[in-house]
N, C-alpha and C positions, 0 to 999 in steps of 0.2 A: 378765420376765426370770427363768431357773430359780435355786433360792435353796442354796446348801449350807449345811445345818444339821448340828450337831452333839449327839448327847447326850451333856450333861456328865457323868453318871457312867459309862458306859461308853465313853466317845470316841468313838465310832462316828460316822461320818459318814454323810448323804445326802443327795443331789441331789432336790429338790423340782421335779420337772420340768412347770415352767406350761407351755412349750411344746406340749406333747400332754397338759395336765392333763386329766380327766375328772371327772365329776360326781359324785359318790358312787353316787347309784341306777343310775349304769351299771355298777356290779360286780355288780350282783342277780344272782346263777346262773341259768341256765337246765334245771336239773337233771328231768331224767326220772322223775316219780313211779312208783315201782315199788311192788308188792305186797309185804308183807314179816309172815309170822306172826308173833305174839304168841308163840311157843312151838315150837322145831322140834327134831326127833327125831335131828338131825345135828349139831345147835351142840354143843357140850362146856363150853359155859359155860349152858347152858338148865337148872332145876330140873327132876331125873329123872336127867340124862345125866351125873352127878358122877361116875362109875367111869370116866368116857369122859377123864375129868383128873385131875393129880395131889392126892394128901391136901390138904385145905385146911391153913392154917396159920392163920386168922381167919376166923370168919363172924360175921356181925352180924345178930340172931334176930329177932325179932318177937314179939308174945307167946303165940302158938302156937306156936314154937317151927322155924317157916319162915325162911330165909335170908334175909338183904335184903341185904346184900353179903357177898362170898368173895371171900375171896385165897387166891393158888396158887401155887405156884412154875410159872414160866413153862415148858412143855414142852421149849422150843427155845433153853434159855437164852443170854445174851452173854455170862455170865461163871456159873462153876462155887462154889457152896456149899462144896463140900467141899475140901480142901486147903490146906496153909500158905503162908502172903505169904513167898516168896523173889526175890532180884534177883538181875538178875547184871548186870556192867560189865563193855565188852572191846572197846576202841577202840569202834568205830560201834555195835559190838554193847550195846542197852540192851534189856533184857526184864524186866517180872516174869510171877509163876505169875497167870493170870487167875480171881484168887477174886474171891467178891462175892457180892450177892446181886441176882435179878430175879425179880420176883414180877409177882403179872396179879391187877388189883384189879375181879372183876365189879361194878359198879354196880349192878346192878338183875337180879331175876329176869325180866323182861320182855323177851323176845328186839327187837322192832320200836320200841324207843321212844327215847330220848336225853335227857342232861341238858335240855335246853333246856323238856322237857314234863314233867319229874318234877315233885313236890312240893318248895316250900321245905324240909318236914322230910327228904323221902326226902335231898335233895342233901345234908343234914345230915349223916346218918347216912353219906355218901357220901366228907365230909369226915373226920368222925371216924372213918375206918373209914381214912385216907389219914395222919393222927395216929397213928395206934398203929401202924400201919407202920413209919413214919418213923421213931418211938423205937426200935421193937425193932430196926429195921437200928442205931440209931445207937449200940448197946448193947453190936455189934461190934466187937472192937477193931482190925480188919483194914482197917475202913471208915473213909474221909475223906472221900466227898463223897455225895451222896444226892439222885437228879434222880428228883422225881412226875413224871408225864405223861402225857397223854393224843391221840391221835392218832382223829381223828374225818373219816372219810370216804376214798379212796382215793387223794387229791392229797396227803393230808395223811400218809398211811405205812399206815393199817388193812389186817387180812386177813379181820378178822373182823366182823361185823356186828354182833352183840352189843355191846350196851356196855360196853366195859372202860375200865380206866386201866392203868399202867404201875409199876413200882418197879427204878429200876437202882443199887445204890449198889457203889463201887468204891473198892481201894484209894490211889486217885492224884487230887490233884486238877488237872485240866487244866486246859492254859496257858490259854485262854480266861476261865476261869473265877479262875484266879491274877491273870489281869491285872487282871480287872473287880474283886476286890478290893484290889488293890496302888492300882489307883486311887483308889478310895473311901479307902484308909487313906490316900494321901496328900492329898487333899482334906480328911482330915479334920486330919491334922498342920497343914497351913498355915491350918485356918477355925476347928479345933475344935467343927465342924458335920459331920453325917452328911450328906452330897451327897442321899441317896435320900429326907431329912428336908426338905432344900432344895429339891427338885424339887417336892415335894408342896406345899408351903406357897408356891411361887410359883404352881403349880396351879389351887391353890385361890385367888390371890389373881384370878389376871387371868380364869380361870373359861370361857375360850373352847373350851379341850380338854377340859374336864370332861365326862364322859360322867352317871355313875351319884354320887351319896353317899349312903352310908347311914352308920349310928349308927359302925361302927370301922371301913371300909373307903371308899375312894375309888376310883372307875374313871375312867383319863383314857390318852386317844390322846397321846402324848409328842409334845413339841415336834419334836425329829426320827426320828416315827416312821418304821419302816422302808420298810415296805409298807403297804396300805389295808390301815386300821382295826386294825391293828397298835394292843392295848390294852395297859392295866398295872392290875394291880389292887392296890392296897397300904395295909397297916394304917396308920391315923394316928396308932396308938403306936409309936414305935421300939421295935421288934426284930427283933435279928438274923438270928434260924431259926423256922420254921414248927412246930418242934416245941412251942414255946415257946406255940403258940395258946389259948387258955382256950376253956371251954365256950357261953361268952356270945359268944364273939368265931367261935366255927364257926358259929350260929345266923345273927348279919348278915351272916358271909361266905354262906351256904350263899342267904340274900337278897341280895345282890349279885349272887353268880356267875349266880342263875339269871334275873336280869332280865335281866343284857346278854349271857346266852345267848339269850335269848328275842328279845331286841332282832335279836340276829345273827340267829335261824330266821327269823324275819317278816319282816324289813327287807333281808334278802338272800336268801332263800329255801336257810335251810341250808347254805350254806357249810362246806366240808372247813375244817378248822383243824386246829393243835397248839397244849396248852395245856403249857405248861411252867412248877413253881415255883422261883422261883430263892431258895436259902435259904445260910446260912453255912454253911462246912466244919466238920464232927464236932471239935469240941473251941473253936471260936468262940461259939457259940451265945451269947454273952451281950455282944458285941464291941458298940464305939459306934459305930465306923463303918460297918457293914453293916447294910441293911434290908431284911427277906425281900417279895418279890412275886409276883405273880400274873404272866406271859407270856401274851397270846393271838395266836396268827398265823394270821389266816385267810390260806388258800390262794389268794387270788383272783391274783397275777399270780406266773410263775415268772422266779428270777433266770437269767442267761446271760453270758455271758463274761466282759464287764465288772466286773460283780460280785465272778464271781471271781477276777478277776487282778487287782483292786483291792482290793476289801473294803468299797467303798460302794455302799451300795445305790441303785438310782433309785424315787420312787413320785411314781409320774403320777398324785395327787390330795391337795390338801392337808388335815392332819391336822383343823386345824381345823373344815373342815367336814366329815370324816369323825365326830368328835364331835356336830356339832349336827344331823346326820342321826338319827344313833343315839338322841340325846337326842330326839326326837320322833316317833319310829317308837312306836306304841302298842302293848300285848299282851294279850296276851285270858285 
């Protein structure tokens, strides 16, 4: 019989649909291996082609004095740098001026490759280069909320093949995002427990969703994950914002993220995803009830009506054994 589950710190609901459940290795892509240079003369994120994009704003050098990651201000930005935060109110009519800031975090000078194949240290420097981001947006004082991300294949939103990341941060923090905090702080009034601290330490207790542990990070498929293999990755110290990360704590993440990336290349044959961090709003950063995570959503089934005119998701294959797949898929 199909199960609706809930996760408790975001309310979210979903339908566990055993009726047409599936196996986990039936989401294995079937992706068309394509030719793809190491270096092309048309990417504008390729070392050589840097005039082909805007002034950097961060590179991260090597010791010759070569790139290993660049940030840019995004070409085509969603929201404009320059101008001051004004509103305006007037009956229906609610607008502010769309400042902000978006930036485009190159990964890697290697046109054809992916997190999932870099180095633990390269992801390092990948992280840390996603840190000094994150401050200097947060240093704004126009800025309230600050989403990393990254979109990896064409299901999942990319335009470009190069491996990038993302930086949007914006004056407002939305409802989405207000809720999922209003809850956690009232979870945290009635327990005097952080929910996100809860989730992890029962996690960790019954051990069936656990995917990945390493020394300060945990990877576990959430009791009501959304979709397949829908992850979370999260620090086993309470804190609230990602900015807050120390330099010991990028090194095990940068170990984490790149094993059950790797898990995801092998074990499904590269999978489109979006990786999204969910951290506290600019001026939180030290809250008890908020606990920043890691977001992974492989692309493997699309929502449709339902969905949307509900807000519950359906995944036809259950979490737990979407975890114990993972956790035995080997990497090379």
């Amino acid at each position: 019989m199909p199960e609706l589950r809930q996760n408790i710190a975001t309310k979210e609901w979903v339908i566990i649909s055993t009726e047409r459940a599936k196996r986990p290795e039936d989401f294995k892509t079937t992706k068309e291996k394509k030719e793809i240079p190491s270096w092309s003369e048309k990417c504008p994120f390729c070392p050589g082609n840097e005039k082909m994009a805007p002034l950097a704003t961060f590179e991260l050098k090597d010791e010759k004095g070569n790139w290993k990651t660049r940030c840019i201000p995004n070409k085509f930005p969603a929201v404009s740098m320059e101008g001051s935060l004004e509103r305006t109110v007037d009956g229906i009519i609610r607008k502010m001026s769309g400042v902000g800031i978006h930036e485009v975090i190159i990964e890697t000078p290697i046109h054809n490759t992916n997190l999932a194949l870099l180095s633990e240290h390269e992801v390092g420097g990948i992280i840390y280069t996603y840190r000094n981001r994150y401050l200097t947006a947060s240093k704004d004082e126009r800025i309230k909320i600050i989403i990393l991300f990254k979109n990896h294949g064409i299901a999942a939103g990319t335009s470009i093949e190069h491996p990038h990341s993302q930086l949007i941060a914006v004056p407002i923090v939305p409802h989405n995002i207000r809720f999922r905090n209003e809850e956690a702080l009232r979870y945290y009034d009635e327990t005097g427990e952080c929910v996100f601290c809860k989730m992890l330490n029962d996690e960790l207790k019954f051990k069936e969703r656990i995917v990945l542990e390493t020394g300060s990070f945990v990877c576990f498929v959430p009791y009501a994950g959304l979709s397949p293999f829908h992850m979370w990755i999260i620090p086993r110290k309470h804190n609230a914002s990602f900015g807050n990360i120390t330099d010991s704590e990028i090194s095990d993440l940068a170990k984490n993220l790149k094993i059950i990336l790797s898990k995801m290349y092998y074990g499904l044959n590269n999978p489109d995803y979006n990786l999204v961090f969910r951290s506290a709003a600019v001026g939180d950063e030290n809250e008890d009830y908020f606990h920043w995570y890691i977001a992974i959503v492989p692309r493997l089934i699309k929502q449709a009506g339902f969905e949307l005119g509900s807000g519950i998701y359906v995944n036809p294959t259950y979490p737990e054994e979407n975890a114990k797949f993972l956790r035995e898929i080997k990497i090379y």
